[in-house]
N, C-alpha and C positions, 0 to 999 in steps of 0.2 A: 391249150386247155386253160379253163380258167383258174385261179389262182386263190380263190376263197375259199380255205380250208371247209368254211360251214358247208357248205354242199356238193363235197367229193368223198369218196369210198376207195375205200382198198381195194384195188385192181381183180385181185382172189375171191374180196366177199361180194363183190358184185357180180363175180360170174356166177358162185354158187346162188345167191338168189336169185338166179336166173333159170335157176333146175338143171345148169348142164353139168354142174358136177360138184364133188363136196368141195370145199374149200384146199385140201392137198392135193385134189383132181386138178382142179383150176392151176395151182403151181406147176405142178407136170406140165399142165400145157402150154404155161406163160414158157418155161425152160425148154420145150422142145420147139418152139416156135411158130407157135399156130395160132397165137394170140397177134391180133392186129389195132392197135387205140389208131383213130383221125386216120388210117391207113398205112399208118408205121406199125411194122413187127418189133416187138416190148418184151425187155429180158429179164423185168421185175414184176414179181405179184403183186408189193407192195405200192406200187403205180399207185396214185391219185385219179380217178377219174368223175368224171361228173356227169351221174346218169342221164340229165335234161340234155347237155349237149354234145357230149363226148358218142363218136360210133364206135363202139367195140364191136368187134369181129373175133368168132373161133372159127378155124379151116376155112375163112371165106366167108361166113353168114355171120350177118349181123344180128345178134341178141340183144335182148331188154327185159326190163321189168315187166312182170303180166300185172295187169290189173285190171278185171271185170266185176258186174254184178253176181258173178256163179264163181267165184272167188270163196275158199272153203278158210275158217278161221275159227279154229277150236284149242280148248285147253286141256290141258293133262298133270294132273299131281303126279308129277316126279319123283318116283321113289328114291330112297339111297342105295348107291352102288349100281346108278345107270347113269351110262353117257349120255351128255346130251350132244349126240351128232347123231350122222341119218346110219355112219357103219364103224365097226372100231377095229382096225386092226390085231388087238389083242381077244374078239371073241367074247368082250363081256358085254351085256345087255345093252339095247340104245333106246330110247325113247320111241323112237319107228318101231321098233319091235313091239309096241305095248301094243300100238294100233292094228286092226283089223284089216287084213287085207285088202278090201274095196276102200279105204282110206287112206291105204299106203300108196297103192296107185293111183294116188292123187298126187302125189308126192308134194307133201305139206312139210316148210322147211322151220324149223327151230328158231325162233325169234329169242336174241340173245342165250345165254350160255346160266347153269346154276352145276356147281361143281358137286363130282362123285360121290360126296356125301349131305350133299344138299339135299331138299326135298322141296315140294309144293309148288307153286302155281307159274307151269313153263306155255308159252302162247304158240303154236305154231297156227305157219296160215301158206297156201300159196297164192296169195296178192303178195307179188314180189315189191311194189311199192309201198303196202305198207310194212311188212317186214325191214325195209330199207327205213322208213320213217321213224321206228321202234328204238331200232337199234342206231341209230345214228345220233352222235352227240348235240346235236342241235336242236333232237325233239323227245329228250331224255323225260321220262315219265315217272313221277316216285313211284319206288317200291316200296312195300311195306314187308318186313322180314319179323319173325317171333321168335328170337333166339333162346335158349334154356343154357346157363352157367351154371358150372360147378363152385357150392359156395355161395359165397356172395358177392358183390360186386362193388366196387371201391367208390365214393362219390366223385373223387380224383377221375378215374377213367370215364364214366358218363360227363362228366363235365367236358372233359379233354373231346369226346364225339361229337359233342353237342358243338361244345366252339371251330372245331378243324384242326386235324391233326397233321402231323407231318410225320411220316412212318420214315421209322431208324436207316430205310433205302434211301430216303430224300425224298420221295414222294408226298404229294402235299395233297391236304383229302378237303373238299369241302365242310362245312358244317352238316350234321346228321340229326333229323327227329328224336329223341331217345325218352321214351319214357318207360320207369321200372313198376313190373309185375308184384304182387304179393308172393313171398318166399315161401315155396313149399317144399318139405320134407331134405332139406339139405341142399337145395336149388333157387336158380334167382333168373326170372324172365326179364328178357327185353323187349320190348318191341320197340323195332329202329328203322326210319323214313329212309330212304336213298336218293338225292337227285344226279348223283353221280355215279357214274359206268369204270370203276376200279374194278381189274379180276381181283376177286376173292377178298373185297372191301375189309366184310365184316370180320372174318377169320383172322384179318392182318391185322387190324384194330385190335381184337381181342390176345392176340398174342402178344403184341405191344404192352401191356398188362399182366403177361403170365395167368389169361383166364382162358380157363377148361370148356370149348363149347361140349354138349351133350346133343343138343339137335338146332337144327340151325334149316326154318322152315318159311318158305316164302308164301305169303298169304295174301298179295295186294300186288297190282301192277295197273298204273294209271286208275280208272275206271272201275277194272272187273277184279271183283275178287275171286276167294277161293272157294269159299263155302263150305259144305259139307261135305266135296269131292275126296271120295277117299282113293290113297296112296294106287296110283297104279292104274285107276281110273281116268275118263277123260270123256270131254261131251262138246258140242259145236257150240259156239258163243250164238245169244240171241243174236235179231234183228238190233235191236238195241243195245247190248251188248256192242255189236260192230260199230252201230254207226256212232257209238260215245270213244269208241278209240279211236275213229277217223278223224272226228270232230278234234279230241285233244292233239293231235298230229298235224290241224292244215287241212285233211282229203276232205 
């Protein structure tokens, strides 16, 4: 298998983008041994593999990314207090569930992740390549995030986003957009760029500071924004719309 991190995937999330199963599906199967890379049985999810050349097999059949013209790529403001995965073990809300039945059956997968309290503008699509494109660190797309702080906000900590922080775990963050809102009624917006894929970037950022988010809402991802879509809602991305996320991707 090739050896250039820039164009391998996590053995799990390349299965799941494949619609055979969620990402803990796929580990079940790498551990019971169903899972085959280049025709060798593999006892790590977290495998390296390389969509372009690697053949992955489950039970025998070889799987891949789909990618057609009838390829469905829509967006959904993410409320708070849903998962963003297709099922959750504990029973609470998923994003799948917002969708419509004849849209579920399409089974359109979650292009990257925006956490339980998160809100706003989550992409799913089943073009499994470009979901792979999306989400893969090589063809990371700014987001743009609007965050609301309790308080106000110290010019020390936007300074420190702006240049690249190193979070108290060691973790080392690139440089961040930040520019500050006009303070209303005991609050202080942000609005902050991301060309970087940290779970839970901005949350860790702001805790590094002892600042209070209140909402903390995604409004921009490459290309498509959010609009007026309100919390819960969700519509097919134009013609246009796709073919500018394709275009910033490569396809």
């Amino acid at each position: 298998m090739p050896n250039a991190p820039s164009d391998t995937i996590r053995l799990n999330k390349f299965i799941a983008q494949c619609g055979v199963a969620s990402r803990r599906g796929a580990d079940d199967m790498v551990f019971a041994g169903r899972v085959t890379v280049n025709g060798k049985t593999v006892d790590s999810p977290g495998l390296q593999v390389d969509p372009a050349t690697d053949a992955v097999a489950v039970d025998g059949k070889t799987i891949g990314l789909k990618t057609s013209a009838g390829e469905l790529t829509l967006m959904l403001h993410k409320p708070v207090e849903t998962v963003t995965t297709a099922s959750d073990p504990q029973g609470r809300q998923t994003v799948i569930d917002l969708l419509p039945p004849e849209i579920r059956r399409k089974r359109p997968f979650p292009v990257g992740r925006l956490d339980f309290f998160s809100e706003g503008l989550l992409l799913l699509t089943t073009d499994g390549d470009l979901c792979y494109r999306l989400t893969h660190p090589k063809y990371h797309l700014p987001k743009v995030y609007v965050v609301t702080i309790r308080g106000s906000v110290p010019q020390k900590a936007v300074q420190a986003m702006r240049n690249g922080m190193t979070l108290k775990e060691g973790e080392k963050l690139a440089p961040a957009k930040v520019r500050l809102k006009k303070p209303i009624a005991g609050t202080q917006q942000l609005e902050i760029t991301l060309i970087q894929g940290v779970n839970r970037q901005i949350r860790r950022m702001c805790d590094e500071f002892g600042l209070t988010i209140l909402r903390l809402r995604r409004v921009q991802q490459g290309p498509v924004t959010l609009g007026s879509l309100k919390p819960g809602a969700w519509r097919e991305l134009t013609a246009e719309e796709t073919a500018a996320l394709k275009k910033e991707v490569g396809l």
